[in-house]
C-alpha positions in Angstrom: 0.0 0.0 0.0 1.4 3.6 -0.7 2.0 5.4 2.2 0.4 8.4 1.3 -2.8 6.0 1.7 -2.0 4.6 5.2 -3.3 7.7 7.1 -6.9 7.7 5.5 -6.4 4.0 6.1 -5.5 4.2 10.0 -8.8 6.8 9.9 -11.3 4.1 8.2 -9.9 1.1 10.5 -10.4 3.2 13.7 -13.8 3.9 12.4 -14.4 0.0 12.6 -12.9 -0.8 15.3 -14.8 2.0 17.5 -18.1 1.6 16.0 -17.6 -3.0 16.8 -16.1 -2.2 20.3 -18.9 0.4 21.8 -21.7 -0.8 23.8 -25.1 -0.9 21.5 -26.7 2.4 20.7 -24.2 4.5 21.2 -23.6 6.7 18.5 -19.8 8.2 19.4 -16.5 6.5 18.2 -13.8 8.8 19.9 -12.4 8.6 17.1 -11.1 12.5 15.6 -12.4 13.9 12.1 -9.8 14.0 9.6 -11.1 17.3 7.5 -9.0 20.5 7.7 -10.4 23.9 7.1 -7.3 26.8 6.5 -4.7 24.5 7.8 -6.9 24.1 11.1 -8.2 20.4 11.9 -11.6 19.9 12.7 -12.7 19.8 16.0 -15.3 17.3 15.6 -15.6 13.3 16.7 -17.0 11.0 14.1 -20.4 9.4 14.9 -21.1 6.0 13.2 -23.5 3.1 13.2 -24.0 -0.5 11.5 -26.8 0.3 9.2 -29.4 -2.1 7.5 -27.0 -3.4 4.6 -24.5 -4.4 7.3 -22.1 -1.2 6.0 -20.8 1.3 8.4 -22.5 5.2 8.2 -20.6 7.4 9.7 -20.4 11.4 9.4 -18.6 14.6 11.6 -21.3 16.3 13.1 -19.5 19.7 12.8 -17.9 20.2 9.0 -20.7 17.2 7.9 -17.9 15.2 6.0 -19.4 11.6 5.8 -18.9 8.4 4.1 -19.7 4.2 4.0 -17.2 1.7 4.9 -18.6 -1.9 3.3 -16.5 -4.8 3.5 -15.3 -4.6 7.3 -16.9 -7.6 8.6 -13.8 -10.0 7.9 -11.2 -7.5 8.6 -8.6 -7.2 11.7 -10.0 -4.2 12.8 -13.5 -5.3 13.0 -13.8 -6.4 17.1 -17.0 -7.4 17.2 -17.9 -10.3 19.1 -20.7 -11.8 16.5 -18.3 -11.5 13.2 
């Protein structure tokens, strides 16, 4: 992998990893956005959930950058108990 890509990787697998190690219903994954605004970083916390097609919603509540992550189910980062 390139390592230009390894930081928007780390971002996606700590998405996973706190959305499949909270406690259900919670919405918060501690987990920092990534968005910059005049060389400032966000000060927003991602919220994500499992949705009904077993893909990850997440968004930052305060700069409203959001995304999907499908395909986490067999990964390393997923820490779910029921995978």
């Amino acid at each position: 992998m390139p390592s230009r890509v390894h930081p928007i990787a780390g971002f996606f697998a700590s998405i996973v990893k706190g959305v499949t190690t909270r406690q259900k219903g919670a919405l918060a994954t501690v987990v920092k956005c990534r968005k910059r605004f005049k060389r400032r970083k966000c000060p927003g916390e991602i919220i994500a959930f499992i949705d009904e097609k077993e893909a990850i919603s997440w968004s930052c509540p305060v700069c409203e950058d959001k995304g999907i992550i499908s395909g986490w189910k067999g990964t390393s980062w997923n820490w779910s108990v029921n995978s």
